[in-house]
N, C-alpha and C positions, 0 to 999 in steps of 0.2 A: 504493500500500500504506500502511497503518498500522502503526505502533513500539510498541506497548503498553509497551516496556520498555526502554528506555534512557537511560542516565549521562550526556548531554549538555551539561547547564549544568556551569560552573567554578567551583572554589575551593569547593567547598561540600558534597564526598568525594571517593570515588577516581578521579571523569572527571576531564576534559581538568581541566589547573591555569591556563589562559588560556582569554580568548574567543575566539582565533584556535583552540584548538583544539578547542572549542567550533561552530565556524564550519565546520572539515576534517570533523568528523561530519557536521555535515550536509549538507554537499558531496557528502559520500559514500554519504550514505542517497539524498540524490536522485540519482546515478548511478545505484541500483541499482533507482528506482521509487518510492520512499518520499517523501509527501509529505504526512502527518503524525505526528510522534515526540512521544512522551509522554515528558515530562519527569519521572524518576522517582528522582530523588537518592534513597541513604539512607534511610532513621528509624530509626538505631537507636543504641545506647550509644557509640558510637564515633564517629558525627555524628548529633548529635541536630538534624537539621532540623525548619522547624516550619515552618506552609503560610505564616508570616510571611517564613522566610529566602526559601521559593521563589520565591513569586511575582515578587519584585520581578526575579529572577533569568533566570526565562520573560522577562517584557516587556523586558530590556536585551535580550535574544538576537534576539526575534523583531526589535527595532528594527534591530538587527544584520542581519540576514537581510534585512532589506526594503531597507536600505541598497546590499547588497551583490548585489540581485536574484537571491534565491536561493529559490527554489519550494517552500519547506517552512514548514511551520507549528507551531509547538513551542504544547502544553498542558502544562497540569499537574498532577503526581501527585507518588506517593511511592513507594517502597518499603518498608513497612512490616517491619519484624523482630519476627517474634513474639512474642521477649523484650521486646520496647517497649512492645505490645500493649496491658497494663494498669496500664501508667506513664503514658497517652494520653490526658487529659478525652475526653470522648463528643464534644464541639462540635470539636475540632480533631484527632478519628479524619477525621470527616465532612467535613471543608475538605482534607483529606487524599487525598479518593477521587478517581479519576479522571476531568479532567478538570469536579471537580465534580458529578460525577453520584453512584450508587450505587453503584459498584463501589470497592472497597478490592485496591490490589495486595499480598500479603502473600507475604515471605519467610520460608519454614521454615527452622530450623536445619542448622548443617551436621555436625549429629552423629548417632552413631550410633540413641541413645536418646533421646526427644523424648517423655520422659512430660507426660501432657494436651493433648499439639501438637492431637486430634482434640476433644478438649474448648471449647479454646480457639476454634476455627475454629467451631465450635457453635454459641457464645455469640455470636459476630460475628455469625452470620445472625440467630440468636436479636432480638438487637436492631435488626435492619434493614439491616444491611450484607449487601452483596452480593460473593461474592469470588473475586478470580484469583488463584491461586497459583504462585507464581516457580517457576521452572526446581524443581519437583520431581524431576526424575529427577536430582539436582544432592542429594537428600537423602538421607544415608546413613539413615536412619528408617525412609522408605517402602523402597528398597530390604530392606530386613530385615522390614517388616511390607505388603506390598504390597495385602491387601488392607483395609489402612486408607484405602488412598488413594481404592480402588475405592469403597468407601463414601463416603466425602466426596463423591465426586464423584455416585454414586446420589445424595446427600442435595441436588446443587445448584451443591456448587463447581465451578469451571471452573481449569482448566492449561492453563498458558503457561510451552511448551517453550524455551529457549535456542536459539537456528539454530543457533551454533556448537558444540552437545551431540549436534546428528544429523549431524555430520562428524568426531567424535572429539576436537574441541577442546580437551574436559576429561578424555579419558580412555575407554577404552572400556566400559566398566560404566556411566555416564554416554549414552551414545551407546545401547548395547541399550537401555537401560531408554526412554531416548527413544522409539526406534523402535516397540518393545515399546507403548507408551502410545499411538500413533498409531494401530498395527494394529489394536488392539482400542477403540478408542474413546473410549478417557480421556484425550484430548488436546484441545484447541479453540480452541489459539491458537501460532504460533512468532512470539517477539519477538526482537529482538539482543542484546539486555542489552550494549547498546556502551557502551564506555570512551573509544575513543581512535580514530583512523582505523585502526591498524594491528596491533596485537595482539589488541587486543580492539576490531575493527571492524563495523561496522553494514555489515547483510544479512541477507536470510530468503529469497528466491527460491532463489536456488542451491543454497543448503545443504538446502532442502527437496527438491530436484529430485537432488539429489545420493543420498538417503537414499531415492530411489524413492518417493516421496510428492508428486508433481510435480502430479499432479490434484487435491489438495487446496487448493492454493497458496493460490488465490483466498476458499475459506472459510476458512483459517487467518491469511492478513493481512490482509483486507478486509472481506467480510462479518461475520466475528463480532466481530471490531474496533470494527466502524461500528454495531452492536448494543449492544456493551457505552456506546462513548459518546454514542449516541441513546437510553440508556434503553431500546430495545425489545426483545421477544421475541429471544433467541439463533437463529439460524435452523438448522435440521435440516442434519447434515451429508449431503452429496453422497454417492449410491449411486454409487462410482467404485471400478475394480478395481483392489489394490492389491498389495504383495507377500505372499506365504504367511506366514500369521503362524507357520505349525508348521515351517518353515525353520528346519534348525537353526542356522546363520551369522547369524541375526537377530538372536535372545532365549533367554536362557532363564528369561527369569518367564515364568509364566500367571498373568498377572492375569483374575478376574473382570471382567465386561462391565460395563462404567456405561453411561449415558447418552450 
């Protein structure tokens, strides 16, 4: 599997504060299959990383890792906070994206009102960026205006659910909206968003398999993963049967159908 979204590197926001625990992350992703994690610190007012602090950050770990023969491959990104957005020169948005490539990982606010949040996201494809959006069901915004989301995602963007959001981890309003977003299509990726081996610990099989979404697995960590960081065409999701989305123990948004 692939990580598209976890805290992994030290000292540099809210993951591990050593390289030991830096080292338990990825121990732990590769117990559960994981054997490339995106390195995804921060970017925002509170840790202002820059793909300067990363880098050097990625290459001590993975030397780490090789040392310690540990089967995992750390790259690197960011996690972009929208508020940052256009505080960011254009040349170091871009050194920013994932892995190098075209994809920008962007964090929506965690407030209720997020005027121009759909403007802003616009403007990013507008210029050539290409974008995942963090644990959206994690945004009190979309929640209150749902089908903004649905549009975004009509228009191109892709969502990358939290695992630990489709087990209740953050709550359950968090967890329907989740599920809610898989059932109907506006989902295309579950990452960890790991912090730490143990609160907030790296995993996406279970918790996906957990939340009855268990046929998906494979195009939600692997395929559309291995897409976003080879550049190619996002691949069609799987005609697999899933839970009732009119269940009422599931959701209760109806969102609009995206892509």
């Amino acid at each position: 599997m692939i990580d598209l979204h976890c805290h992994v590197l030290c000292g540099i926001d809210d993951g591990p504060a050593t390289i030991e625990g830096s080292i338990a992350i990825a121990l732990a992703s590769a117990s559960t299959g994981t054997r490339t994690i995106l390195a995804t610190p921060h970017v925002n007012w509170r840790y202002p990383n820059t793909a300067d602090t990363i880098a050097p950050a990625v290459a001590r770990l993975n030397e780490r890792l090789t040392e310690e023969e540990i089967e995992v491959e750390i790259l690197a990104g960011g996690e972009i906070a929208m508020t940052r957005i256009g505080d960011i020169a254009p040349d170091e948005l871009s050194r920013l994206a994932l892995a190098g490539g075209e994809w920008l990982l962007v964090e929506p606010p965690f407030t209720p009102l997020a005027s121009g949040l759909d403007t802003i996201l616009i403007e990013l494809q507008r210029q050539g960026h290409r974008i995942l959006l963090a644990h959206p069901e994690r945004c009190p915004a979309f929640h209150r205006e749902p089908d903004m989301l649905t549009e975004l995602v009509r228009g191109g963007i892709l969502t990358s659910i939290t695992a630990g959001s489709l087990v209740g981890r953050f709550g359950d309003a968090p967890r329907r909206f989740a599920i809610a977003l898989l059932q109907q299509g506006l989902a295309h990726n579950v990452a960890s968003d790991a912090h730490d081996e143990t609160s907030r610990r790296p995993g996406m099989a279970s918790e996906i398999e957990q939340a009855g979404m268990g046929p998906l697995t494979d195009w939600l960590t692997n395929a559309v993963p291995a897409a976003i960081l080879n550049g190619a065409a996002i691949p069609a999701r799987p005609d697999v049967d899933l839970p009732d989305p009119t269940a009422p123990s599931r959701s209760r948004w109806r969102l609009r159908r995206g892509h």
